[in-house]
RODO-2510 file (C-alpha; in nm, 4 decimals, decimal comma):
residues 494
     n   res          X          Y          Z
     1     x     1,0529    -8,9442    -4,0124
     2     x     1,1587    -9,1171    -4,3628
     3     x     0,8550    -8,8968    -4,5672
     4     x     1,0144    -8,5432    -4,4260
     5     x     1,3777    -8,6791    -4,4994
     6     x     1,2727    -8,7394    -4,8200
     7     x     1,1258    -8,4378    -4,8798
     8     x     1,3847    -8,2525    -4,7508
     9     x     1,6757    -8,4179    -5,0024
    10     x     1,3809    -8,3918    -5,2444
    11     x     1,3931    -7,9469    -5,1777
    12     x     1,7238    -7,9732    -5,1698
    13     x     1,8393    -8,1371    -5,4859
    14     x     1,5178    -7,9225    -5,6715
    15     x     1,7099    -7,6236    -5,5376
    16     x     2,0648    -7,7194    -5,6863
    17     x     1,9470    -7,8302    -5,9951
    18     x     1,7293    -7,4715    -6,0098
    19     x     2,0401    -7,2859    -5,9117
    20     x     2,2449    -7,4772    -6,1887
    21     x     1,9596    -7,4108    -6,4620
    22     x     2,0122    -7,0262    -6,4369
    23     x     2,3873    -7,0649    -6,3498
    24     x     2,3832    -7,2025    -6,7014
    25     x     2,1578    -6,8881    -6,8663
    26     x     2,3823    -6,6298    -6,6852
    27     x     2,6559    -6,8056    -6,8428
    28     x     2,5138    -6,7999    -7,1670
    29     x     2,4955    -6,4192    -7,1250
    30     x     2,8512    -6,3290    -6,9926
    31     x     3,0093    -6,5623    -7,2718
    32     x     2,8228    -6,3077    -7,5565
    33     x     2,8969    -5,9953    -7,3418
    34     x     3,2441    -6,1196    -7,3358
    35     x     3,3151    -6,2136    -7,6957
    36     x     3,1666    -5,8514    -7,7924
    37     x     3,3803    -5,6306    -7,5439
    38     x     3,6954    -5,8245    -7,5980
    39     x     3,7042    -5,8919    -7,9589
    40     x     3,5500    -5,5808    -8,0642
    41     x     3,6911    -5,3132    -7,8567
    42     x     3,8606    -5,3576    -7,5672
    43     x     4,1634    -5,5317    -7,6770
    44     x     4,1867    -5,2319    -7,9051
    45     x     4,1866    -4,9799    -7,6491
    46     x     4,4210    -5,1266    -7,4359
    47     x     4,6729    -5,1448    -7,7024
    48     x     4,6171    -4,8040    -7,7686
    49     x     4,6805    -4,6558    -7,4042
    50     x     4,9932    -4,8583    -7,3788
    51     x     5,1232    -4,7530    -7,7136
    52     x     5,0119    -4,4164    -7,6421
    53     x     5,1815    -4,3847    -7,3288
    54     x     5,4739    -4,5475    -7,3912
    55     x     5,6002    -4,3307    -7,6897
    56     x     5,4561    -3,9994    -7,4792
    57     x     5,6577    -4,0690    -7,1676
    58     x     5,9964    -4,2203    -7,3624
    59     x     5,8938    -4,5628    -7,2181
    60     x     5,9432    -4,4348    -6,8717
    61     x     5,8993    -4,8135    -6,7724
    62     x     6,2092    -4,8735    -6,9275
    63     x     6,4295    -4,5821    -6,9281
    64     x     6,3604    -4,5026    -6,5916
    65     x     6,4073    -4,8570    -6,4198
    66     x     6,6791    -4,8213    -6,2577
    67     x     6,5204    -4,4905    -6,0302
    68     x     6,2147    -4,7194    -5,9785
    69     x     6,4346    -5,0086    -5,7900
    70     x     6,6108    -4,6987    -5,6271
    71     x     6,2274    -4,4911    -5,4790
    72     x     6,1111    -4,8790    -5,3667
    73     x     6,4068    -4,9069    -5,1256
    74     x     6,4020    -4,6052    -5,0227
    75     x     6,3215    -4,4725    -4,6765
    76     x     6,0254    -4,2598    -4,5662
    77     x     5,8487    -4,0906    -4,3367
    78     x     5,5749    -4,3494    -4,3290
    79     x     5,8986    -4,5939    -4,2371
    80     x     5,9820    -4,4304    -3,8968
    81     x     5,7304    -4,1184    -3,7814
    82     x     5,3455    -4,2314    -3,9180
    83     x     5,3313    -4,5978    -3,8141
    84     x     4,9920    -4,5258    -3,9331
    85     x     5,1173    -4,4430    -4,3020
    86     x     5,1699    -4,6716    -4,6401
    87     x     5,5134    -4,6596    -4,7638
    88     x     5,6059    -4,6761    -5,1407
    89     x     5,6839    -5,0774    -5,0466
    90     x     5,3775    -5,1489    -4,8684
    91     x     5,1857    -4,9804    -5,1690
    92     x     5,4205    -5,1762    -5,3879
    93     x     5,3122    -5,5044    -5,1759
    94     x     4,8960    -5,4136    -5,1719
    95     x     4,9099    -5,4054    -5,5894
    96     x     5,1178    -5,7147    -5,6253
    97     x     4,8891    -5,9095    -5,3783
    98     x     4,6114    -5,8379    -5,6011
    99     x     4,8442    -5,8873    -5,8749
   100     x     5,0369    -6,2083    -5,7663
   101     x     4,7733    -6,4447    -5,7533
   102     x     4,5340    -6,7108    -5,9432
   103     x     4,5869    -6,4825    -6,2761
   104     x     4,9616    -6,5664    -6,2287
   105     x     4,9043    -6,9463    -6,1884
   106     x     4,5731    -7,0866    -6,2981
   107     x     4,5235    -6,7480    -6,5211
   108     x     4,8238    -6,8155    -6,7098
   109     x     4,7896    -7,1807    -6,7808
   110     x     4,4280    -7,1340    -6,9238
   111     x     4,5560    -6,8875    -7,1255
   112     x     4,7899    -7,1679    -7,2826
   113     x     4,5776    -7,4357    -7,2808
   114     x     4,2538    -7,2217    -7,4451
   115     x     4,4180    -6,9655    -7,6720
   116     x     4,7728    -7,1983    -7,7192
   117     x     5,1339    -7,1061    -7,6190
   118     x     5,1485    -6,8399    -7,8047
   119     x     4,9237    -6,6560    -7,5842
   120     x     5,2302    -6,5962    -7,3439
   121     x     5,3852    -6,3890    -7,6245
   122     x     5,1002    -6,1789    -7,6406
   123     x     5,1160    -6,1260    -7,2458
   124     x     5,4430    -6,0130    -7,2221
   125     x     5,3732    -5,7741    -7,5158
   126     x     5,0460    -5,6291    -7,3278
   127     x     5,2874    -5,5993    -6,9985
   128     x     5,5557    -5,4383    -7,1832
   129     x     5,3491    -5,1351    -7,2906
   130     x     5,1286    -5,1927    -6,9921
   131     x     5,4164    -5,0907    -6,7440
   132     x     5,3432    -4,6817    -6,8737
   133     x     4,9807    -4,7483    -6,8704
   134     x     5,0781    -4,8761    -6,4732
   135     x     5,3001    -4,5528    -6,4706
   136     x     5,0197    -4,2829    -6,5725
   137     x     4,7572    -4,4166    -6,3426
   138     x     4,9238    -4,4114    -6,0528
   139     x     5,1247    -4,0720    -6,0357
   140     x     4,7609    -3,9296    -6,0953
   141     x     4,6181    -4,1288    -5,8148
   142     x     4,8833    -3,9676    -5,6074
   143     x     4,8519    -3,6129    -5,7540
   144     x     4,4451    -3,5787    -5,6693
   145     x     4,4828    -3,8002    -5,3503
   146     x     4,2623    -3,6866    -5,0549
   147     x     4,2890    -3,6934    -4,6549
   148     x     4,1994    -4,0195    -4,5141
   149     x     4,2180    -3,9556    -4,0875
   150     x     4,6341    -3,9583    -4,0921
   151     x     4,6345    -4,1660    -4,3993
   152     x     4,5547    -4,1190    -4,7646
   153     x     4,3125    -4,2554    -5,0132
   154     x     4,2529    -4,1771    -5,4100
   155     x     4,2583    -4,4010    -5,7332
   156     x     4,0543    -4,3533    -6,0291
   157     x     3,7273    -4,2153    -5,8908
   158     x     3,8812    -3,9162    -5,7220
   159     x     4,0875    -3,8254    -6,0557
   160     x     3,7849    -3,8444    -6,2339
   161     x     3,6159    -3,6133    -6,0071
   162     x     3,8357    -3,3744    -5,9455
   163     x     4,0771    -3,3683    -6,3170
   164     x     3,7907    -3,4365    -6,4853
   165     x     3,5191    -3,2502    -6,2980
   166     x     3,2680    -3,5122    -6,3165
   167     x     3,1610    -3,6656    -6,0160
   168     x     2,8632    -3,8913    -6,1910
   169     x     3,1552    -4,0445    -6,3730
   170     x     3,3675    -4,0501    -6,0777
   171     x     3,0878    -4,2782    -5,9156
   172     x     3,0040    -4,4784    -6,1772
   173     x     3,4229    -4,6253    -6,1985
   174     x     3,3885    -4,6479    -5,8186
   175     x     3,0727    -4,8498    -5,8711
   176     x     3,2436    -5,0796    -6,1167
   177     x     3,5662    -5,1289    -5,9320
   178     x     3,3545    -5,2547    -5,5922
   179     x     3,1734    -5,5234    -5,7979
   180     x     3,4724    -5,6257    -6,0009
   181     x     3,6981    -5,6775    -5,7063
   182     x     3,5013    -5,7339    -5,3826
   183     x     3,2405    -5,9524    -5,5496
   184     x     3,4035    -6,0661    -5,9299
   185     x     3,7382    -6,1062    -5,8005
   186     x     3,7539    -6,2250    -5,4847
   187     x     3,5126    -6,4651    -5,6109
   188     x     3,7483    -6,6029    -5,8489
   189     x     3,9841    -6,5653    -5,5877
   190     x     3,8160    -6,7653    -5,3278
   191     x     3,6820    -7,0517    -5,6168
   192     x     3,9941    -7,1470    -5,7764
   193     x     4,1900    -7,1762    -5,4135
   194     x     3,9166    -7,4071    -5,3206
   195     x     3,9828    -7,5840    -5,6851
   196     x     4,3821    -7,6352    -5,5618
   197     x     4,2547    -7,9248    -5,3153
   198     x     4,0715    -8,1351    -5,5712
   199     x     4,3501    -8,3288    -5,5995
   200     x     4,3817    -8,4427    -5,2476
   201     x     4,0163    -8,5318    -5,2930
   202     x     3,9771    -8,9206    -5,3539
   203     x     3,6463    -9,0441    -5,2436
   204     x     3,4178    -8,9174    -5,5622
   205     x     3,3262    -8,5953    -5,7479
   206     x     3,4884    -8,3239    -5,5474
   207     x     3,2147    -8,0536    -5,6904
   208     x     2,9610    -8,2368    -5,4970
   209     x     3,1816    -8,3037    -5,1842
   210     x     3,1056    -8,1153    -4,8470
   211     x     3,4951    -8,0249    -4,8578
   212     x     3,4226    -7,7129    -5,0541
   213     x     3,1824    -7,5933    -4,7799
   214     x     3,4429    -7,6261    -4,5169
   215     x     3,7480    -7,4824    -4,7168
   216     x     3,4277    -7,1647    -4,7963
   217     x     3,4126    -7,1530    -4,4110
   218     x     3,8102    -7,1341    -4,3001
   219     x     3,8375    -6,8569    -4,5726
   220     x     3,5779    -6,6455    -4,4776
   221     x     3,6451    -6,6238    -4,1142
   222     x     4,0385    -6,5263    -4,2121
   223     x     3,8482    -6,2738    -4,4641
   224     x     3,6344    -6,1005    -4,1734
   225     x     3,9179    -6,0987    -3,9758
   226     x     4,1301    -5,9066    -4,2185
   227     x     3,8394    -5,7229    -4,4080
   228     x     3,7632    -5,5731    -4,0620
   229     x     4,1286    -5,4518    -3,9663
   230     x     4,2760    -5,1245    -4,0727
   231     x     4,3773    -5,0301    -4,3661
   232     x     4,7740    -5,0048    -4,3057
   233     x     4,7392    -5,3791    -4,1110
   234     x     4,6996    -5,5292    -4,4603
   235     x     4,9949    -5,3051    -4,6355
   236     x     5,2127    -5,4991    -4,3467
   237     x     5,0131    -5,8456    -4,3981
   238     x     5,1110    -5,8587    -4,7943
   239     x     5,4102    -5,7066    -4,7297
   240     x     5,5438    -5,9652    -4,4968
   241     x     5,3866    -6,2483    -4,7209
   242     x     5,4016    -6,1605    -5,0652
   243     x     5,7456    -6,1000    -5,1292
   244     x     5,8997    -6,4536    -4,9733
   245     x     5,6220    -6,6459    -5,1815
   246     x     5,6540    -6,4977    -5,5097
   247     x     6,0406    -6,5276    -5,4521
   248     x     6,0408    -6,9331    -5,3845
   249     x     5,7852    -6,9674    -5,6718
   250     x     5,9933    -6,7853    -5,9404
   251     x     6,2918    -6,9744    -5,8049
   252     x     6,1230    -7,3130    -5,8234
   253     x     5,9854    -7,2409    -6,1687
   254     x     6,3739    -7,1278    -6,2931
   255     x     6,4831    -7,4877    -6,1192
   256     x     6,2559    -7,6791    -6,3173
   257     x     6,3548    -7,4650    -6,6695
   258     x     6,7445    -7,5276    -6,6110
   259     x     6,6922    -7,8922    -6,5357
   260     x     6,5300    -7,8851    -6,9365
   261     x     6,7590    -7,6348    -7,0393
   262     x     6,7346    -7,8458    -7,3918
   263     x     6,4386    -7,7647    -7,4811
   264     x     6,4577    -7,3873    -7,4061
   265     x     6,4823    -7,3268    -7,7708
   266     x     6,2098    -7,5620    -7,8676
   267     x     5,9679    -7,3711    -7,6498
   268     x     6,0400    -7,0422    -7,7758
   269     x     6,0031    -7,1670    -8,1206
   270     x     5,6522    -7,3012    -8,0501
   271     x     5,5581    -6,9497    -7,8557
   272     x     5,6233    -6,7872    -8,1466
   273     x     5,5099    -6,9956    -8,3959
   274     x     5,1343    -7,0040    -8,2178
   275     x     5,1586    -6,6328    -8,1712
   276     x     5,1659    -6,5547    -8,5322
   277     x     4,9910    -6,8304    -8,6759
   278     x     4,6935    -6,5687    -8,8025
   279     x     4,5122    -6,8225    -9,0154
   280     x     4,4005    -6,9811    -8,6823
   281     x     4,4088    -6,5898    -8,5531
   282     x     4,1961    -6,4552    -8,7857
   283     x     3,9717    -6,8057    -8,7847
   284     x     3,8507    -6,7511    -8,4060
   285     x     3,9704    -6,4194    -8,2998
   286     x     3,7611    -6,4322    -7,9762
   287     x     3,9453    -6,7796    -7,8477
   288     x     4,2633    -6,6430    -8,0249
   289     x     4,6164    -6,6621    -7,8554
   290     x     4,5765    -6,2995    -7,9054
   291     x     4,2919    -6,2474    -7,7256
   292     x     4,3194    -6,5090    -7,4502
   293     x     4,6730    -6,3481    -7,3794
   294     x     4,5492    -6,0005    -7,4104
   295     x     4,2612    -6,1019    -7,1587
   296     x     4,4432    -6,2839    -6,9404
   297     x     4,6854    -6,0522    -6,9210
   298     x     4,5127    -5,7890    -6,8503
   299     x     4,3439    -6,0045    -6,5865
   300     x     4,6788    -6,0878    -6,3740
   301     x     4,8685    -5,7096    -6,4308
   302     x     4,5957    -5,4695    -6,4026
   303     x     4,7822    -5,2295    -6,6052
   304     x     4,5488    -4,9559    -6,7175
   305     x     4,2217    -5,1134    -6,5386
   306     x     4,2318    -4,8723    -6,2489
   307     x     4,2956    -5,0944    -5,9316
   308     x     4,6195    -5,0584    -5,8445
   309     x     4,6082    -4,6593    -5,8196
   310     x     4,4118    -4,7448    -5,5191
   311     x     4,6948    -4,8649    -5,3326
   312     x     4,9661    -4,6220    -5,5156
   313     x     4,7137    -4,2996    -5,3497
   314     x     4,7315    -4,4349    -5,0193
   315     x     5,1438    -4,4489    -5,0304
   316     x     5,3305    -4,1129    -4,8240
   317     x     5,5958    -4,0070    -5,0452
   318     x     5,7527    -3,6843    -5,1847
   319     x     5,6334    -3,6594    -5,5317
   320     x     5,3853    -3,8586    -5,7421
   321     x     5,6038    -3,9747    -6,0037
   322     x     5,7780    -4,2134    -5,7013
   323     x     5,4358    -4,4252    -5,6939
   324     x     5,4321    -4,4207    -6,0683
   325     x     5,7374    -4,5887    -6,0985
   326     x     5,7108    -4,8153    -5,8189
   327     x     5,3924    -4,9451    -6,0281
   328     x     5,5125    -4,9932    -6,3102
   329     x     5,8140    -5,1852    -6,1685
   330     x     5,5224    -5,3880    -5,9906
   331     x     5,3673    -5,4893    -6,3511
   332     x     5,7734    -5,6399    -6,4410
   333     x     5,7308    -5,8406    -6,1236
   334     x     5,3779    -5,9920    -6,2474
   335     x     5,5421    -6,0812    -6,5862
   336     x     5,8424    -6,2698    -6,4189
   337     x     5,5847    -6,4726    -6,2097
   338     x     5,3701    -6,5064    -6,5107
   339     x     5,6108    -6,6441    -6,7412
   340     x     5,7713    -6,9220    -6,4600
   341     x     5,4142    -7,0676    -6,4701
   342     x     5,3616    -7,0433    -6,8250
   343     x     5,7646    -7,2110    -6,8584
   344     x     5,6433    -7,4994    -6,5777
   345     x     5,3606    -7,5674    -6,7858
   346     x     5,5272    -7,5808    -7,1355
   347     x     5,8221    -7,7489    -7,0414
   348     x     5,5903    -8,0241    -6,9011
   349     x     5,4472    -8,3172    -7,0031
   350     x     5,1515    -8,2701    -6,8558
   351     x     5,0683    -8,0365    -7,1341
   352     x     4,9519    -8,1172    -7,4483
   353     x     4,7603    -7,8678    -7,5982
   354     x     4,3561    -7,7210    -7,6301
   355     x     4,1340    -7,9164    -7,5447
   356     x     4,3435    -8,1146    -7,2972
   357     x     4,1435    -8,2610    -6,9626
   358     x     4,4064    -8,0709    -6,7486
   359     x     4,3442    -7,7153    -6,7111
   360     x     4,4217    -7,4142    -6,4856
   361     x     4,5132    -7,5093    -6,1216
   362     x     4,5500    -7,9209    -6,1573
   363     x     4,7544    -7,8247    -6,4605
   364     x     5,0408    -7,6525    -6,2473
   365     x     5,0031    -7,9542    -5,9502
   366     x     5,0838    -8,1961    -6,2255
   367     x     5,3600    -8,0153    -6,3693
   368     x     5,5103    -7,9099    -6,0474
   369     x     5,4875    -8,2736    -5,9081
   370     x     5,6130    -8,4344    -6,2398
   371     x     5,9365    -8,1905    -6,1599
   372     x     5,9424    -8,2210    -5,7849
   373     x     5,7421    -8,5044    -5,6742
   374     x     5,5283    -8,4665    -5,3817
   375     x     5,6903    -8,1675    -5,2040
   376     x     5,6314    -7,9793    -5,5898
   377     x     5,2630    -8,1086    -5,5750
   378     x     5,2457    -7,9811    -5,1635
   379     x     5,4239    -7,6582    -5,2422
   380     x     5,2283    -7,4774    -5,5180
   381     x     4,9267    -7,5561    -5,3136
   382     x     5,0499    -7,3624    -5,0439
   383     x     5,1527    -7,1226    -5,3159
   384     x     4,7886    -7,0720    -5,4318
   385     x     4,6868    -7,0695    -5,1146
   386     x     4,8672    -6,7862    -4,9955
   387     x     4,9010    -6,5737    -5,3003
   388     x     4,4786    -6,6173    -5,3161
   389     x     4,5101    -6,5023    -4,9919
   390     x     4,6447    -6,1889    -5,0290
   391     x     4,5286    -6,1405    -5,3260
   392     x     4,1732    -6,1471    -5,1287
   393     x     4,3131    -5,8590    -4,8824
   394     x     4,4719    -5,6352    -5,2030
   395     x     4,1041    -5,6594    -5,4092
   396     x     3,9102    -5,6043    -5,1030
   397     x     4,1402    -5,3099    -5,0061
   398     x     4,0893    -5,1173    -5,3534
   399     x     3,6848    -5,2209    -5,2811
   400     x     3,7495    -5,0535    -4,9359
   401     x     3,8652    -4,7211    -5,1035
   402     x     3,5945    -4,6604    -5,3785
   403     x     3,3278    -4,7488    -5,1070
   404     x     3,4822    -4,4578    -4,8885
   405     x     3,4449    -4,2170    -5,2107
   406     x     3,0683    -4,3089    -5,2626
   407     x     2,9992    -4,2940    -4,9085
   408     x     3,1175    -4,1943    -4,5421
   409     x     2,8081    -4,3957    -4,3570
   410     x     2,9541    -4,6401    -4,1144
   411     x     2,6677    -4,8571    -4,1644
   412     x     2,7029    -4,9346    -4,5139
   413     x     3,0523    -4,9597    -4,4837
   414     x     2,9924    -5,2452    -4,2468
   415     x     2,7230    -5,4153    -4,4641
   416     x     2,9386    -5,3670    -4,7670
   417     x     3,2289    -5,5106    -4,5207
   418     x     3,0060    -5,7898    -4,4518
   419     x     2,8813    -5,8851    -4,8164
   420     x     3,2487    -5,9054    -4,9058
   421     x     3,2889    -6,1522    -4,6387
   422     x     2,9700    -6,3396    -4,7702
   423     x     3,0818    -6,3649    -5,1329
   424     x     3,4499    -6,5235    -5,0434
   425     x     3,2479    -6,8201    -4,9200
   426     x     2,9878    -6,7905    -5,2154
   427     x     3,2966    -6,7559    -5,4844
   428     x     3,4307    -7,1047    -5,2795
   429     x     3,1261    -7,2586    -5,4139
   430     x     3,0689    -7,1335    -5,7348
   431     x     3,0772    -7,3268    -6,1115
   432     x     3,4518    -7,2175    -6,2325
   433     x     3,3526    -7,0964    -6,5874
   434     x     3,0755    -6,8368    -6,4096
   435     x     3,3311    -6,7480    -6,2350
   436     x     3,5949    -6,6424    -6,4690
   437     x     3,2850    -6,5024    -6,6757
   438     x     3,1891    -6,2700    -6,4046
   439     x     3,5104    -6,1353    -6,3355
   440     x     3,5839    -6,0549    -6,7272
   441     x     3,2971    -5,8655    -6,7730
   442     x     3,2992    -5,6162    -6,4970
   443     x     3,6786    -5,5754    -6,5822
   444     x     3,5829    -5,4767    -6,9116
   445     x     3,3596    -5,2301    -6,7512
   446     x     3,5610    -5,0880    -6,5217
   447     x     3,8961    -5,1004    -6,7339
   448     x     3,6893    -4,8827    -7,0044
   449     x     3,5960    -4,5669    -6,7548
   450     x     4,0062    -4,5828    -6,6210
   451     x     4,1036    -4,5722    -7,0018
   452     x     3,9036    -4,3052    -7,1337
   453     x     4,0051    -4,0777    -6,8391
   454     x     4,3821    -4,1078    -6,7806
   455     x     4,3923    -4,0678    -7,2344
   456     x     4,2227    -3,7553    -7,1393
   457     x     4,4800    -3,6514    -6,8483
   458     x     4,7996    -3,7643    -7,0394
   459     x     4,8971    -3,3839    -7,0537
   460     x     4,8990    -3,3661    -6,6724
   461     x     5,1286    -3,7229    -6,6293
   462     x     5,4108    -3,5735    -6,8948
   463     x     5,3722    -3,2403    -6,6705
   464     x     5,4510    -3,3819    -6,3300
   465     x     5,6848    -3,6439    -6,4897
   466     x     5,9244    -3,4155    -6,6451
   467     x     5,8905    -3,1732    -6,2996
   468     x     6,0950    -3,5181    -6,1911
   469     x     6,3241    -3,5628    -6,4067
   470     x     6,4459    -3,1714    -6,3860
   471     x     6,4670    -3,1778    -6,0265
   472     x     6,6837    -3,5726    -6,0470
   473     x     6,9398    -3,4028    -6,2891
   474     x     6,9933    -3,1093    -6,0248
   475     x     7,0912    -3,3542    -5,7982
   476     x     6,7947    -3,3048    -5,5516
   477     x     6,5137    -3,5529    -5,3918
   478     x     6,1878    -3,4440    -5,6085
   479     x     5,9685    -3,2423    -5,3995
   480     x     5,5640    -3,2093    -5,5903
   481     x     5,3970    -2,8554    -5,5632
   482     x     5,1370    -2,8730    -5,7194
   483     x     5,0872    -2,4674    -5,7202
   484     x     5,4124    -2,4673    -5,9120
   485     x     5,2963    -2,6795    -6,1964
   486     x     4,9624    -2,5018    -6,2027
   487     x     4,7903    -2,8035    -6,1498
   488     x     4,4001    -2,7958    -5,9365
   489     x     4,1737    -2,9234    -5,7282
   490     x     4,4924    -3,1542    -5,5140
   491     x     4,4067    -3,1521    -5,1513
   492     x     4,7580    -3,2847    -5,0427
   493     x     4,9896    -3,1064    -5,2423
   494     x     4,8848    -2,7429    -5,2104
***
């Protein structure tokens, strides 16, 4: 009995330290893939697009803020005749689950504590011109969305395909977007809100603690449960969720900036500083605050990666250009939430700079309970739990609507339904650095399809866009014909 309990510890410990060996060569190879796409060209692009955009719309996220707070609280159909329907809010709700979530809190603080405070300058420069990025991909999600049953579904892939003509291409995004979210994400997702209760772990190295298994196992029976309900189920989920959370984070992050109000100009100084500091820059430009803000960024806004189109097709409304600015309204409600954690951190003294033993999620429990004591500690973890939560439901709902463009049979769906599933409790148990890795890369992939195509489309966004504005300054609620424009190939608007 003692010889086959030995050699069963004995296969098991070979197997972990096997698994660990090529964790560690897979690693190797995401790090180089990463420190070519973002150094070399990515960051670049993204700049571009934003910059682009921005100038070639009259920074629509700015100039026309006021009209996206108006379309978001507005009523429609979806509200009171198609039960069955996403409304501009629900939408809304879907893209900021996916965007309100580790990226905003663990994201953010590895940001500082690996590229420096200034890194949070960078951010809020990358959302700023990311909002008409946001803007662009989303009214064309809505303007080549297809029939989905009584609902809707488009995003990148069908713009690709039917704008662009190229269906290969169309495939290929779809492709990326379903590995990046349902696997890289929600990986992430699933890893770092298992991470959140290592500090209520006290008998020995958490890592090797059963506790991960059983957190892996609660999360991925509330994933199947979700992943296998309908599509408008989860718009009403995040909706009733996100909103409240995001709220009493912000709020609790403002509480602990007025109570050191003194050093408000002290931390700005030191953002600033770090942000332009270009002989450290220029010295590591991959682990740069540049670059770790750019990525990072990019990473908790999605603005110009192609996800939250997704969401902004499925949405019933009168004219694209509503989705496009409820969007990009959703990319100023990222940075707020973004810059309380980077402020809770900062203002801490739990943070000292790189290298620091505190990163990521035990960074934020340390500051929050330095400001609030236990109930700070208790709340952020419920915080991280929920926004990883729906954050699990938005990335596995844009998964949802590429695999529905690549394929209508019911039997893959289910097995892709069930991988997803599979990998929340994998991602629970997986190193933290892989992690991250994965997720980087195949939003560098993805991101780079969604660029190239809505640069190419850019004549079609200022088209419907100004259709908008003329029909605002007659006084009337926009109506899209897409005959009228002479725009093709839009199944919903003919």
């Amino acid at each position: 009995m003692d010889n086959a309990f030995d050699s069963s510890h004995s296969f098991l410990t070979n197997t972990f330290a096997f698994a660990k060996n090529w964790s560690d060569i897979i690693n190797g190879w995401l790090d180089h893939a990463n420190d070519f796409m973002y150094t070399y060209y990515l960051v670049a692009l993204l700049v571009l697009v934003g910059l682009y955009y921005s100038f070639r719309l009259g920074f629509v996220q700015i100039r026309l803020l006021k009209e996206s707070i108006r379309v978001v609280t507005e009523k429609t159909d979806a509200d009171e005749k198609h039960a069955e329907h996403i409304s501009p809010f629900q939408a809304l709700m879907i893209s900021t689950a996916s965007r309100v979530g580790i990226g905003n809190i663990a994201g953010i603080t590895m940001a500082v504590t690996i590229g420096g405070p200034g890194a949070v300058f960078w951010m809020w420069l990358m959302a700023f011109f990311g909002g008409a990025s946001a803007f662009a991909e989303s009214t064309l999600a809505q303007v080549y969305k297809v029939k989905d049953g009584k609902g809707f579904k488009g995003g990148p892939a069908y713009y690709i395909k039917y704008a662009l003509g190229s269906k290969w291409l169309g495939s290929l995004f779809a492709i990326f977007l379903i590995l990046t979210y349902a696997y890289g994400f929600n990986g992430l997702q699933s890893n770092t809100m298992t991470s959140a209760f290592e500090i209520y772990y006290q008998e020995g190295n958490f890592a090797d603690s059963n506790f991960k298994l059983y957190i892996g196992v609660i999360l991925t029976i509330f994933s199947a449960v979700m992943f296998f309900s309908k599509s408008h189920f989860i718009g009403k989920v995040s909706s009733l969720i996100v909103p409240y959370m995001a709220l009493a984070y912000v709020l609790l992050a403002f509480i602990a900036v007025f109570l050191n109000y003194e050093k408000i100009p002290e931390v700005c100084k030191i953002i600033l500083q770090d942000a332009f500091d270009f002989k450290a820059i220029f010295g590591g430009f991959a682990g740069s605050a540049i670059v770790i803000g750019i990525k990072r960024g990019l990473f908790s806004n999605e603005a110009g990666m192609g996800s939250a189109p997704n969401a902004a097709a499925a949405a019933h409304t009168s004219h694209p250009v509503k989705q496009g600015l409820v969007q990009s309204l959703s990319v100023l409600i990222d940075v707020i939430i973004c810059s309380s954690s980077a402020f809770l951190v900062l203002f801490s003294t739990s943070f000292v700079g790189k290298g620091q033993e505190l990163k990521g999620m035990p960074l934020v429990q340390s500051a929050m309970q330095e400001y609030f004591g236990s109930m700070g500690l208790h709340f952020v973890t419920i915080a991280v739990v929920l926004f990883a939560i729906t954050s699990l439901i938005g990335n596995y709902y844009y998964a949802q609507a590429n695999i529905k463009y690549l394929t209508k049979n019911k039997f893959l769906i289910r097995l892709f339904q069930a991988s997803a599933v599979a990998m929340v409790f994998i991602g629970a148990q997986m190193d933290l650095k892989l992690a991250w890795n994965m997720a980087d890369v195949l939003m560098a992939l993805m991101a780079t399809l969604n660029i190239v195509a809505i640069l190419l489309l850019s004549g079609i966004v200022h088209k419907v866009l100004k259709d908008y504005i003329q029909q605002r300054k007659q006084g009337l609620d926009p109506q899209f014909s897409a005959k009228k424009l002479g725009i093709k190939n839009t199944e919903c608007w003919n």
